[in-house]
ZADO-1210 file (C-alpha; in nm, 4 decimals, padded with zeros to 6 digits):
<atoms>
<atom x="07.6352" y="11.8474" z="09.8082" code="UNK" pos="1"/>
<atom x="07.2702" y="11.8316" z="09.9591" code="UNK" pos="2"/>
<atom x="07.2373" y="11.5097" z="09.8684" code="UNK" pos="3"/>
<atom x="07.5582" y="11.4104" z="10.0100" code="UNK" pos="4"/>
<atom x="07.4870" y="11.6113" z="10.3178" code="UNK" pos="5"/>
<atom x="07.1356" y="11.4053" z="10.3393" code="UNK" pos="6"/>
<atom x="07.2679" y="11.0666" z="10.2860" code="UNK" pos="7"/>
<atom x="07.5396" y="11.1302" z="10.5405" code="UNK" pos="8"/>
<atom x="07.3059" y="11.2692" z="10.7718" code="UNK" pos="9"/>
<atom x="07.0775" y="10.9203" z="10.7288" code="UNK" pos="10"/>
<atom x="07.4078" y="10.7339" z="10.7954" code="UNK" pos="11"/>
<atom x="07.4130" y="10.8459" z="11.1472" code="UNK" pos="12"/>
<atom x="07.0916" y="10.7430" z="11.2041" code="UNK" pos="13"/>
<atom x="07.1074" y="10.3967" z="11.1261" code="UNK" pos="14"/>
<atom x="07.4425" y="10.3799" z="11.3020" code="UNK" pos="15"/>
<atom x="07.2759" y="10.5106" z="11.6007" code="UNK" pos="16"/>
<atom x="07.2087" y="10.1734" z="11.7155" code="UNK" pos="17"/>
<atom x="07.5847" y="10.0491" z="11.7227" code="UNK" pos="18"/>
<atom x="07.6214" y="10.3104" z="12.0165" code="UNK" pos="19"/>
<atom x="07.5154" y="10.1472" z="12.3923" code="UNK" pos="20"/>
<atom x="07.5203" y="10.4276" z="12.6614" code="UNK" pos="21"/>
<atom x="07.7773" y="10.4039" z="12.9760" code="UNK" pos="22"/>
<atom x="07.7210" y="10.7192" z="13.1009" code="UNK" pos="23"/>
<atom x="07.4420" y="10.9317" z="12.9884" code="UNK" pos="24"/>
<atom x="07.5015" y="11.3167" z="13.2028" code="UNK" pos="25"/>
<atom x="07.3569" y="11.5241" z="12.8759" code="UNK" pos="26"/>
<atom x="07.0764" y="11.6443" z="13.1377" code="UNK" pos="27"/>
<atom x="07.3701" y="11.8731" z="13.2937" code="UNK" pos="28"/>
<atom x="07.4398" y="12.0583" z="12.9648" code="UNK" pos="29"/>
<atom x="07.3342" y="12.4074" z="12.9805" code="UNK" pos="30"/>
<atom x="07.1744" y="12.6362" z="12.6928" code="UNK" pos="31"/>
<atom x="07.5580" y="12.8189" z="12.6022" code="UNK" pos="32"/>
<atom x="07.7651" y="12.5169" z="12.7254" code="UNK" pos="33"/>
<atom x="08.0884" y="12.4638" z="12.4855" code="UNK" pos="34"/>
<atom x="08.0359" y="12.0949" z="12.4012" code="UNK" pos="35"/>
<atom x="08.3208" y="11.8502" z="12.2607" code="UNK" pos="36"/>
<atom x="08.3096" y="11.5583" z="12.0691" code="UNK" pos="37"/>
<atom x="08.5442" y="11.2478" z="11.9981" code="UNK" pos="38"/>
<atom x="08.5852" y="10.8622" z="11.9228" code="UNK" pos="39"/>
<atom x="08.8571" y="10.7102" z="12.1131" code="UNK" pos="40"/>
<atom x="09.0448" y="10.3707" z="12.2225" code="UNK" pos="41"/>
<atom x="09.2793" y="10.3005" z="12.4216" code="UNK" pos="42"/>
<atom x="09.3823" y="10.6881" z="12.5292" code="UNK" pos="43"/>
<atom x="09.5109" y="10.6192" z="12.9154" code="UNK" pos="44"/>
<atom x="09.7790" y="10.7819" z="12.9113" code="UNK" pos="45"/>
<atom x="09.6788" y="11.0689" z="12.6916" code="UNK" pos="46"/>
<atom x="09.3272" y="11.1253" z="12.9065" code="UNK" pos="47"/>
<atom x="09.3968" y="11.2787" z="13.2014" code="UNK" pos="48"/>
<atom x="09.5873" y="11.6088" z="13.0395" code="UNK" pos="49"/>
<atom x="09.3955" y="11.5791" z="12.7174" code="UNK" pos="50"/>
<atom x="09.0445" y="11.6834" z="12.9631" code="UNK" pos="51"/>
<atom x="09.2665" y="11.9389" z="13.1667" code="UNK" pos="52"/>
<atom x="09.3593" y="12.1360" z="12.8564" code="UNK" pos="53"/>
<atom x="09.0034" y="12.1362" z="12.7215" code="UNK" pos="54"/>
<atom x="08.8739" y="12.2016" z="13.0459" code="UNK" pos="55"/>
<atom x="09.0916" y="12.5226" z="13.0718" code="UNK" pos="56"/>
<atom x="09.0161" y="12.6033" z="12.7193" code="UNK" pos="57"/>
<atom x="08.5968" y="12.6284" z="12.8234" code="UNK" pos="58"/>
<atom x="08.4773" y="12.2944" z="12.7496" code="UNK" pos="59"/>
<atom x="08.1352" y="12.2016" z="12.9639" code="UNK" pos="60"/>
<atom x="08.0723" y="11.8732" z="12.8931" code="UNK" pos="61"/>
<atom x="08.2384" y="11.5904" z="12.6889" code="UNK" pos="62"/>
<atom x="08.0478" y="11.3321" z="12.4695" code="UNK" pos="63"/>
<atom x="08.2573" y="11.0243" z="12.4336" code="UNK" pos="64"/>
<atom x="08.2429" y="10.7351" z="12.2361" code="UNK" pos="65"/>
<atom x="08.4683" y="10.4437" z="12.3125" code="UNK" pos="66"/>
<atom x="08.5639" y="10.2278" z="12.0941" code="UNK" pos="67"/>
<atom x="08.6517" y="09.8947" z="12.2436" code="UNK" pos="68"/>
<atom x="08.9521" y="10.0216" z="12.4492" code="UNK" pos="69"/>
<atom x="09.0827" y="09.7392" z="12.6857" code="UNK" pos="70"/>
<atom x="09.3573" y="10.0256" z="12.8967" code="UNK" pos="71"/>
<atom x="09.0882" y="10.1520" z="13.1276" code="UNK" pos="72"/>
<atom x="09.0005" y="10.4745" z="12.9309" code="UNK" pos="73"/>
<atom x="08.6574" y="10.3791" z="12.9626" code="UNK" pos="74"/>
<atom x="08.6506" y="10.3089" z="13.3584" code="UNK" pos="75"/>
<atom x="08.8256" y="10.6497" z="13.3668" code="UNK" pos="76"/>
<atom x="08.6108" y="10.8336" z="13.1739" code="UNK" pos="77"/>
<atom x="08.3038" y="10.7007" z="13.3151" code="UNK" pos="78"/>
<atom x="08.4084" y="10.8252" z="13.6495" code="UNK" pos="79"/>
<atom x="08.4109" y="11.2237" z="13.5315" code="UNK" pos="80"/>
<atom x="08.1138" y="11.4310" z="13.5915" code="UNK" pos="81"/>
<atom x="08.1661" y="11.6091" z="13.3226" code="UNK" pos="82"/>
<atom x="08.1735" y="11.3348" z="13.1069" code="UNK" pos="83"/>
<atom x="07.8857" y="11.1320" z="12.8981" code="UNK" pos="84"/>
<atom x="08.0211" y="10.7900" z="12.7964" code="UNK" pos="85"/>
<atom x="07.9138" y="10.5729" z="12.4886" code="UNK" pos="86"/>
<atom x="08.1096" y="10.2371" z="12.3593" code="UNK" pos="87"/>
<atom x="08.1177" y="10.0438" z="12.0382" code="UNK" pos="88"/>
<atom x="08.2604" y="09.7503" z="11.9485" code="UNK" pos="89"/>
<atom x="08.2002" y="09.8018" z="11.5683" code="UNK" pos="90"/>
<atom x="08.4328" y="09.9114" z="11.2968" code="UNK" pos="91"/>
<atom x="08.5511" y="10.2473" z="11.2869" code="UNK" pos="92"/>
<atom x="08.6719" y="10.2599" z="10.9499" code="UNK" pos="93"/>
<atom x="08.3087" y="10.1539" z="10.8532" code="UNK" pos="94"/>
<atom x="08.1367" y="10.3948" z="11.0140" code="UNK" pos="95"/>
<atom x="08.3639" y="10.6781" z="10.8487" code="UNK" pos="96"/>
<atom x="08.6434" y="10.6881" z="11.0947" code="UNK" pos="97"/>
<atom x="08.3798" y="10.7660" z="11.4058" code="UNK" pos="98"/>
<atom x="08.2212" y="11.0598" z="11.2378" code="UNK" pos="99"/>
<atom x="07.8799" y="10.8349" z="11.1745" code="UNK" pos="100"/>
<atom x="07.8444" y="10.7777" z="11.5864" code="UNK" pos="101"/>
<atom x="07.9489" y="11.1893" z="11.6688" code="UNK" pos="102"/>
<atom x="07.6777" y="11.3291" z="11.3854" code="UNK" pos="103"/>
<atom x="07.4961" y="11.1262" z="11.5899" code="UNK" pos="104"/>
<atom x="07.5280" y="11.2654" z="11.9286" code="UNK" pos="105"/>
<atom x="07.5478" y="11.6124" z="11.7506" code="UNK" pos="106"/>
<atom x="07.2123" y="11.5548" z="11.6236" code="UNK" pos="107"/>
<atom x="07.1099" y="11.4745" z="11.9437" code="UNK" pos="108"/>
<atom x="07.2433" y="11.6822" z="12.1542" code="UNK" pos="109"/>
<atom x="07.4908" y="11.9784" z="11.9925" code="UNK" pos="110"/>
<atom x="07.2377" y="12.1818" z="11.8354" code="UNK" pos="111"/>
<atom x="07.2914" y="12.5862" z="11.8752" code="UNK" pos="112"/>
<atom x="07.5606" y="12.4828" z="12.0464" code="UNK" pos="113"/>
<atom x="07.9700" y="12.5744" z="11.9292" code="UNK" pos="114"/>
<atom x="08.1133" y="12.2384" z="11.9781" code="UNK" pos="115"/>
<atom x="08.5046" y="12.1018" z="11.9314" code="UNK" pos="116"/>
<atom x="08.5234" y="11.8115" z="11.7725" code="UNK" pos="117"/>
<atom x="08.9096" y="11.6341" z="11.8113" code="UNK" pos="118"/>
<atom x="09.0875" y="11.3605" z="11.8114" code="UNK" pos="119"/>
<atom x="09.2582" y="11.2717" z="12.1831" code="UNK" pos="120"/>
<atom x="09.6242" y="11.3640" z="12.0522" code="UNK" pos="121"/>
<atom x="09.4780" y="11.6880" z="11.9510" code="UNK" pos="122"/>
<atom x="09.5098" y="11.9828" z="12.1697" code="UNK" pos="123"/>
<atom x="09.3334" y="12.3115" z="12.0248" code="UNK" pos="124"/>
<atom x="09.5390" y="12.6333" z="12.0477" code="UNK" pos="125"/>
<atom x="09.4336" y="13.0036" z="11.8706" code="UNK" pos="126"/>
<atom x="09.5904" y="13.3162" z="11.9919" code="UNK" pos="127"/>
<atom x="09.5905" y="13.4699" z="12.2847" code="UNK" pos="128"/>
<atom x="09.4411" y="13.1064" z="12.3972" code="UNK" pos="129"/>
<atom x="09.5617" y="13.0690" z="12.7618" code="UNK" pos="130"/>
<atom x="09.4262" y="13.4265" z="12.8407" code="UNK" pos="131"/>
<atom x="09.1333" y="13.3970" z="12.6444" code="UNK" pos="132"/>
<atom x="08.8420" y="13.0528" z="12.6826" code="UNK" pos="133"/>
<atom x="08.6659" y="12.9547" z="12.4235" code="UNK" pos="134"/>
<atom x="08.3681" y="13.1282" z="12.5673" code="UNK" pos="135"/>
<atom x="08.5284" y="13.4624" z="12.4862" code="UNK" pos="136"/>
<atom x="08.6226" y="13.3613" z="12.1572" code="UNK" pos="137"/>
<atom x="08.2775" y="13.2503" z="12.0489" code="UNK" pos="138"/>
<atom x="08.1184" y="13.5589" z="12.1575" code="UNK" pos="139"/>
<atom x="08.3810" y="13.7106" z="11.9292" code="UNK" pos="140"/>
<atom x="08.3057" y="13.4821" z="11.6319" code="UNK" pos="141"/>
<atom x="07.9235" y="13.5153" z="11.7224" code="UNK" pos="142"/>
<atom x="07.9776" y="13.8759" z="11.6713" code="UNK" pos="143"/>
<atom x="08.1539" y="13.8723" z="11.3426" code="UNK" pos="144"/>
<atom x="07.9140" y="13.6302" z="11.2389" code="UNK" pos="145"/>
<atom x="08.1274" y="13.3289" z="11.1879" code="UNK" pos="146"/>
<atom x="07.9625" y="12.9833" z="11.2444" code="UNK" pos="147"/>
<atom x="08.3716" y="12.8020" z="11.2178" code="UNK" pos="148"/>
<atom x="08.7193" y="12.8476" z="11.2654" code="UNK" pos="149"/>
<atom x="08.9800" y="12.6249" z="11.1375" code="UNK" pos="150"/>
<atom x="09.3226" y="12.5030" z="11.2325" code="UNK" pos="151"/>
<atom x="09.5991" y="12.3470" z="11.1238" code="UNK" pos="152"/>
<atom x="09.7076" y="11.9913" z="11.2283" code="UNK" pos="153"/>
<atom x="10.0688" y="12.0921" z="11.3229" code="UNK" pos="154"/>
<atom x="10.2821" y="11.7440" z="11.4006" code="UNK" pos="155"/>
<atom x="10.5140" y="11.7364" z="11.6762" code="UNK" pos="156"/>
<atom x="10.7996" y="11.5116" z="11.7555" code="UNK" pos="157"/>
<atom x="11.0588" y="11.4427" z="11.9853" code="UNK" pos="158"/>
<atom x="11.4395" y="11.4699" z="11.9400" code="UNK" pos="159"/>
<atom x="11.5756" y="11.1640" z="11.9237" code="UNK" pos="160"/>
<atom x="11.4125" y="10.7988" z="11.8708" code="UNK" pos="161"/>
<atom x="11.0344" y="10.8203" z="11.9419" code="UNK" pos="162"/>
<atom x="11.0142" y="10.5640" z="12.1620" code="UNK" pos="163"/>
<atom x="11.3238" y="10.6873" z="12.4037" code="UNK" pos="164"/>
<atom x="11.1028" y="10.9846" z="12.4804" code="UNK" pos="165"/>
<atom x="10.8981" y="10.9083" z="12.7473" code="UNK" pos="166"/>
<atom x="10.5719" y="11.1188" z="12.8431" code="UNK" pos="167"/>
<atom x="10.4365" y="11.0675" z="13.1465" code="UNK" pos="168"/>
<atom x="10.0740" y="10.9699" z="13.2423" code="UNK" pos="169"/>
<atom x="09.8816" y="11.3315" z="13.2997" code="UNK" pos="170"/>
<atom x="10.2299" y="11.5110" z="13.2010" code="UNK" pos="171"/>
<atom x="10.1715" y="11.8325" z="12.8705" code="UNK" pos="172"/>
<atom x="10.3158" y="11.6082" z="12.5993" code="UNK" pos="173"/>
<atom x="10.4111" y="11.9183" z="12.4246" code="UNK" pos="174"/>
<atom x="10.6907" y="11.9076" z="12.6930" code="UNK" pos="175"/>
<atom x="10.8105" y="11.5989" z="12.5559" code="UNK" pos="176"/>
<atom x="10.6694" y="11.6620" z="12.1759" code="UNK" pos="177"/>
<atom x="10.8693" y="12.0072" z="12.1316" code="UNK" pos="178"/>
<atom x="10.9938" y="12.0105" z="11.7844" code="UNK" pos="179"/>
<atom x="10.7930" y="12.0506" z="11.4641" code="UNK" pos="180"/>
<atom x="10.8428" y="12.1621" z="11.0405" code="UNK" pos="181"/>
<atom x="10.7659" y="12.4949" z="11.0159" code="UNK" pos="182"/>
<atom x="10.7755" y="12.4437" z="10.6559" code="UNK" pos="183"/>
<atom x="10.6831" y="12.2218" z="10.3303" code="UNK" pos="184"/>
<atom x="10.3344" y="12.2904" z="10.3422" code="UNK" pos="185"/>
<atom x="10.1195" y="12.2561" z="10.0338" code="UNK" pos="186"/>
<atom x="09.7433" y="12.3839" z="09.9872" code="UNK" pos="187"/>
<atom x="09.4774" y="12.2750" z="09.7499" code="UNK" pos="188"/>
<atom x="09.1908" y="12.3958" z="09.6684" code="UNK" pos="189"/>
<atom x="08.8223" y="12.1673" z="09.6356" code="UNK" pos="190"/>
<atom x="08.6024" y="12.3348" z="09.4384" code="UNK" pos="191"/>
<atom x="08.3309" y="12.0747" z="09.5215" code="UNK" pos="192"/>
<atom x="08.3754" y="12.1724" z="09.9268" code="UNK" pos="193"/>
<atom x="08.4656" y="12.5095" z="09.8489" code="UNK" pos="194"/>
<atom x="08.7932" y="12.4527" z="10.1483" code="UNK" pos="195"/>
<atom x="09.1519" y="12.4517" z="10.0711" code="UNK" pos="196"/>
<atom x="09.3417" y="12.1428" z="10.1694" code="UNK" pos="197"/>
<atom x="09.7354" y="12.1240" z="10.3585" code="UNK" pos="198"/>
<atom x="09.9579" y="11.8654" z="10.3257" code="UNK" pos="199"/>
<atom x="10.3079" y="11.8414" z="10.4607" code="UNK" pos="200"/>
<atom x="10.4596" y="11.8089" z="10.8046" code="UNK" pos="201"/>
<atom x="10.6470" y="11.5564" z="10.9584" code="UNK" pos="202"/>
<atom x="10.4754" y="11.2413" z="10.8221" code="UNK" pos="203"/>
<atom x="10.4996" y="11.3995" z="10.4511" code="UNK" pos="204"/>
<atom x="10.8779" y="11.4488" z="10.4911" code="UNK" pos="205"/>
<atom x="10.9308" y="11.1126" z="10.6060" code="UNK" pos="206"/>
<atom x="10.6782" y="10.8739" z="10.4797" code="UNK" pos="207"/>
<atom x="10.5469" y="11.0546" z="10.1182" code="UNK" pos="208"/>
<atom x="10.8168" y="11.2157" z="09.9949" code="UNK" pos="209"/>
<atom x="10.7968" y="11.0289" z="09.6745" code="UNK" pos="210"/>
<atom x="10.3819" y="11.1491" z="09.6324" code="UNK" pos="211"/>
<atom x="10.3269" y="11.4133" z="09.8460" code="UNK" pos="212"/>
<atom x="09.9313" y="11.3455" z="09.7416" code="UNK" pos="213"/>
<atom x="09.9242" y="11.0452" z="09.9506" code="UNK" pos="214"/>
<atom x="09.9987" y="11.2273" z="10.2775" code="UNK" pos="215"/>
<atom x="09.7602" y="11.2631" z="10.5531" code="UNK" pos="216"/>
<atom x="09.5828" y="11.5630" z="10.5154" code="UNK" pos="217"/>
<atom x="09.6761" y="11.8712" z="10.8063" code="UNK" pos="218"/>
<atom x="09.3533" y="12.1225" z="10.7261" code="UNK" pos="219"/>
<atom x="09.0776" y="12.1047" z="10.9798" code="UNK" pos="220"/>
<atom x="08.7520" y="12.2687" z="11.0832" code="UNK" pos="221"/>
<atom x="08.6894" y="12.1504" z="11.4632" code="UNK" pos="222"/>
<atom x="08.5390" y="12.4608" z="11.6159" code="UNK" pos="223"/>
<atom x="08.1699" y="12.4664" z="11.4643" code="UNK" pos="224"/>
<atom x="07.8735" y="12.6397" z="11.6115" code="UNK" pos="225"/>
<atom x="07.6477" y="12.3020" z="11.5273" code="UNK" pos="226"/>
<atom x="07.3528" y="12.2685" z="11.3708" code="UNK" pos="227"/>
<atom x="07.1201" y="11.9339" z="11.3603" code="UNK" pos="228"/>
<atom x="07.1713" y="11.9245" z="10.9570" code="UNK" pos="229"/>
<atom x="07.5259" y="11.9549" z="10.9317" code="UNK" pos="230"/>
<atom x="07.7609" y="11.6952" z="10.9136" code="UNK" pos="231"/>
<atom x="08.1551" y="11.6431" z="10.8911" code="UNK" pos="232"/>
<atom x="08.1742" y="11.5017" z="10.5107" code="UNK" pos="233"/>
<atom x="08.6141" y="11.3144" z="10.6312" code="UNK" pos="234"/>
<atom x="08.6707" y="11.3342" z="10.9614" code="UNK" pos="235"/>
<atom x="08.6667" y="11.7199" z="11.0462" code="UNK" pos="236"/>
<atom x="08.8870" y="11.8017" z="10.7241" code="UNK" pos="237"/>
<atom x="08.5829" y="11.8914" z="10.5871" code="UNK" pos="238"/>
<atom x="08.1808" y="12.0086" z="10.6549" code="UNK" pos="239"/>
<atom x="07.8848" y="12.0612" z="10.5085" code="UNK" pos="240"/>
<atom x="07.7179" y="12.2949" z="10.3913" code="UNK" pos="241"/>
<atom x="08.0318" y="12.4397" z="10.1986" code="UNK" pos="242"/>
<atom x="08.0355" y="12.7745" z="10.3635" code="UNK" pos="243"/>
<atom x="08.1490" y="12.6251" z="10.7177" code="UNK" pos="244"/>
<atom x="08.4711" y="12.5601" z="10.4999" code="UNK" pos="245"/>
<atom x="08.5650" y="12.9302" z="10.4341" code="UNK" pos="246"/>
<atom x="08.8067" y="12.9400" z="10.7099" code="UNK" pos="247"/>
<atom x="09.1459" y="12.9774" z="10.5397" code="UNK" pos="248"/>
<atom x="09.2590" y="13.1539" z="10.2390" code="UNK" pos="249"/>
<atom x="09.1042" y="13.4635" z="10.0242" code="UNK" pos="250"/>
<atom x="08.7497" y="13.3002" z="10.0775" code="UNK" pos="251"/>
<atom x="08.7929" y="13.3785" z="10.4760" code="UNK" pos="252"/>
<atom x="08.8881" y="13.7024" z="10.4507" code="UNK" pos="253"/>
<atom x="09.1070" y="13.7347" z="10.7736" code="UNK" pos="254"/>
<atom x="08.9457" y="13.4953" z="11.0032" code="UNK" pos="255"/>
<atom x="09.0723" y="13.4291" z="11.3016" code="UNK" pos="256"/>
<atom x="09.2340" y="13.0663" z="11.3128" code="UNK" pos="257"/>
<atom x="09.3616" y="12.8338" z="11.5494" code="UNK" pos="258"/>
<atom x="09.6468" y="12.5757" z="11.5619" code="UNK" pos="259"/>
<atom x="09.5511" y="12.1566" z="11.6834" code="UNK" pos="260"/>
<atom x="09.8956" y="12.0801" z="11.8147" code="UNK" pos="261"/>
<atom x="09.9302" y="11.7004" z="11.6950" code="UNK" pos="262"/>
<atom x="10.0789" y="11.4454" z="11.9944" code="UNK" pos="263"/>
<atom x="10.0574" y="11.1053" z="11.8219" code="UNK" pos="264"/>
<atom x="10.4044" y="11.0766" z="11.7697" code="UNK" pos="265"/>
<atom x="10.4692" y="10.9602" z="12.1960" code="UNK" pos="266"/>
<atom x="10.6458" y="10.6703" z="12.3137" code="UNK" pos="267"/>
<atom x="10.3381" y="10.4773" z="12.2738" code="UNK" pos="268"/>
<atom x="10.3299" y="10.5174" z="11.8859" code="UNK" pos="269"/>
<atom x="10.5646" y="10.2557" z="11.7689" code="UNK" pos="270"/>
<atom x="10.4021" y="09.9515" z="11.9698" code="UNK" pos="271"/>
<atom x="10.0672" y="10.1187" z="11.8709" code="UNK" pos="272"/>
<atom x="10.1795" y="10.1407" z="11.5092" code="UNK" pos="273"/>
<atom x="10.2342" y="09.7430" z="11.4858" code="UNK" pos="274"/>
<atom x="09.8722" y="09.7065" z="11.6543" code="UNK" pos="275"/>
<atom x="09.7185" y="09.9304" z="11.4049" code="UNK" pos="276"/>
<atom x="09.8534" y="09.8041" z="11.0795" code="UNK" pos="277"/>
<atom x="09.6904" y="09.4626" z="11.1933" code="UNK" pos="278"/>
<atom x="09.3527" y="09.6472" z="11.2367" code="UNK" pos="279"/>
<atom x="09.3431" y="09.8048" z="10.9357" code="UNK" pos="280"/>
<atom x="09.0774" y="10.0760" z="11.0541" code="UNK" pos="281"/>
<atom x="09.2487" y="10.3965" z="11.0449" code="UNK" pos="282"/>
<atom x="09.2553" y="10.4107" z="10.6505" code="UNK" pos="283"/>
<atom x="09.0060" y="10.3476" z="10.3411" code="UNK" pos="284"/>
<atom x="09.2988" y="10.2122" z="10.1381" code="UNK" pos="285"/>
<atom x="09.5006" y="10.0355" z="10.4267" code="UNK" pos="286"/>
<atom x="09.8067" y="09.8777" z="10.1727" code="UNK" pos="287"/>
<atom x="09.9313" y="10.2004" z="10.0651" code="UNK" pos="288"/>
<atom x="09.9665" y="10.2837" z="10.4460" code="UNK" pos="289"/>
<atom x="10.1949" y="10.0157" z="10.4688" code="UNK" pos="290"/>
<atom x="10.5043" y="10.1564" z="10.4782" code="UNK" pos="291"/>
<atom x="10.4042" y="10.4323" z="10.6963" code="UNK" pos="292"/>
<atom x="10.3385" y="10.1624" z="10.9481" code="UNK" pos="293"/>
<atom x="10.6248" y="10.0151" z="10.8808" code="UNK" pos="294"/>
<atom x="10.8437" y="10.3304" z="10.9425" code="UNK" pos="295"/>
<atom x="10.6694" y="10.4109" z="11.2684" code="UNK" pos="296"/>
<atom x="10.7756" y="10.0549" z="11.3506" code="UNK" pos="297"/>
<atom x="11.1609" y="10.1177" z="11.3135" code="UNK" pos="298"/>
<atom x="11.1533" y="10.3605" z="11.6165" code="UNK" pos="299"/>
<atom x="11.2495" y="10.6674" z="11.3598" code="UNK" pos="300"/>
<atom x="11.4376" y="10.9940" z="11.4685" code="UNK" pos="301"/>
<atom x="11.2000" y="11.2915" z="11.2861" code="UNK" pos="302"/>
<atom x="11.4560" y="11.5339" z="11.4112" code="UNK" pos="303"/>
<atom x="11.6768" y="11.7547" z="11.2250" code="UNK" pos="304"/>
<atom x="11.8848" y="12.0771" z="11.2131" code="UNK" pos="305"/>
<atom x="11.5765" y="12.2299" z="11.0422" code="UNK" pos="306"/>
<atom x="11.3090" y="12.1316" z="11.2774" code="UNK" pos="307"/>
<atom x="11.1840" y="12.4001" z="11.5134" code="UNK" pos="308"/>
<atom x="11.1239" y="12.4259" z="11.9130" code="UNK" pos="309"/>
<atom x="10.7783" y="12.4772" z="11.9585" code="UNK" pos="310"/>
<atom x="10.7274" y="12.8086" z="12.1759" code="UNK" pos="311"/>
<atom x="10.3693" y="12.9325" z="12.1910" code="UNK" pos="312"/>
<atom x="10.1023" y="13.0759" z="11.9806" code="UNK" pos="313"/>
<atom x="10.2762" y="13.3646" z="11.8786" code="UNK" pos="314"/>
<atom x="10.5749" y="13.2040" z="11.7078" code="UNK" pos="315"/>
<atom x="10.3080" y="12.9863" z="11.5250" code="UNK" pos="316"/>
<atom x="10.1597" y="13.3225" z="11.4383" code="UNK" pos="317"/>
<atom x="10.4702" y="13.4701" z="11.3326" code="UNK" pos="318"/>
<atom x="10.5051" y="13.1873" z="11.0896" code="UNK" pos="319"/>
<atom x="10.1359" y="13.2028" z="10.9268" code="UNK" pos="320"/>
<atom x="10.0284" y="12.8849" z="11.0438" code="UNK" pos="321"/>
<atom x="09.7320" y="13.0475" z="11.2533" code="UNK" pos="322"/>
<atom x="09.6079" y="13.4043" z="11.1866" code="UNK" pos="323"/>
<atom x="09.5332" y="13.6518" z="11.4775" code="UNK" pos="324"/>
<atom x="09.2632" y="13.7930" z="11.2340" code="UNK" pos="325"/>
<atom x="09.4168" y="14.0899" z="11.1765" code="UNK" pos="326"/>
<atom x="09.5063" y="13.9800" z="10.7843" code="UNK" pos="327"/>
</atoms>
């Protein structure tokens, strides 16, 4: 795993030069600023809540990169002070989903900082999260000597055909997104990473029901405390070195953890979906992905009598899909 860690880390570098600098603010980032990270494209409509939420949550400064997104994201982003902007035109899936360009900018600019790293239909939650930032919480981590916290990837949907549900630009798409499965959850553990894999959700129920295996993956790690030689080994499912996995499970012995409350499935999705299987860049082995394409496609109702109304932290507590820390 040092090896890997090393030749990941090298990766970065030589992608380095795929990135070309919009807007370059990192001179504004302070010693204990909370710093996040992402890749996105064509986010317009997700944007403007997406940097309210985080910006509530703590979050100092963003680090951006763009790739290729023709909706005005990047004019948009480019315009917020709090904001440093890079674009690519390259391959995502070739530079491991994004992570090569963020490890990066981590590299360059995260270290001894706690940084979130997300996607932009991922909104972070933990408990007691609207009363306490992120600043709190790290001082809390900080104390308990914690370098990570992990969350689950918990999928929302609509009721009703996804693309009858319309979210508006700027509007909390959990108001729209309010139903998820609060169960059919698998874990497995990876000796190699020392971390404990999820599976299930939405997308398992619908699209893998015949090999659950095949179905994205729901465990993350997005609140680190960064370092200039670590480095996300698949997407942030996953991080080296192994003991910035030990967030779930015996091995974290009653960490706190959070929730990332999954929007993908708005409106947008089904045009997007038809876009995306053409691209081929948001898988390694794009034909068995297929039919989840496919499905998305259709214009599918995820809802049934089973699905639950999302309600805050605390029912998500209440259910064990975050932990309060208190075991």
């Amino acid at each position: 795993m040092r090896w890997k860690r090393k030749r990941l880390l090298f990766r970065a570098l030589r992608k380095r030069r795929q990135l070309q600098v919009v807007h370059d603010r990192t001179r504004a980032i302070a010693r204990n600023d909370i710093l996040l990270f992402a890749t996105i494209r064509n986010e317009a409509e997700r944007l403007p809540y997406f940097l309210k939420h985080y910006r509530d949550l703590g979050v100092d400064h963003f680090l951006v990169v763009d790739n290729g997104s023709d909706d005005g994201s990047a004019e948009y982003l480019a315009a917020q002070d709090d904001v440093s902007l890079w674009q690519t035109s390259h391959s995502y899936r070739l530079a491991r989903f994004g992570m090569d360009w963020l490890t990066w900018l981590m590299i360059r600019h995260a270290h001894g900082h706690w940084t979130v790293t997300v996607d932009a239909d991922e909104l972070l939650i933990y408990p007691d999260w609207p009363r306490r930032d992120l600043h709190e919480l790290t001082v809390m981590l900080d104390h308990d000597r914690r370098r990570s916290m992990g969350a689950l990837m918990l999928e929302l949907y609509p009721k009703g055909p996804l693309s009858a549900q319309i979210c508006e630009r700027g509007q909390d798409p959990t108001e729209v997104l309010s139903w998820f499965d609060s169960g059919g959850y698998t874990t497995k553990y990876q000796p190699k990473l020392d971390n404990i894999l999820i599976r299930g959700g939405v997308r398992s129920r619908m699209f893998f029901a015949a090999d659950p295996s095949k179905a994205p993956t729901l465990s993350k790690t997005p609140l680190v405390k960064w370092n200039r030689r670590y480095v996300y080994v698949s997407s942030t499912h996953s991080v080296l070195p192994r003991h910035l996995n030990r967030v779930r499970g015996p091995q974290a012995s009653g960490a706190i953890s959070g929730v990332l409350l999954h929007t993908k499935f708005m409106h947008t999705v089904v045009e997007r979906a038809a876009i995306e299987k053409q691209r081929r860049e948001h898988f390694e082995n794009c034909d068995l992905y297929e039919g989840y394409y496919d499905g998305l496609i259709g214009d599918p109702v995820f809802w049934t009598p089973e699905s639950l109304r999302y309600e805050g932290w605390q029912q998500l507590a209440a259910l064990g899909l975050m932990s309060d820390g208190r075991g």
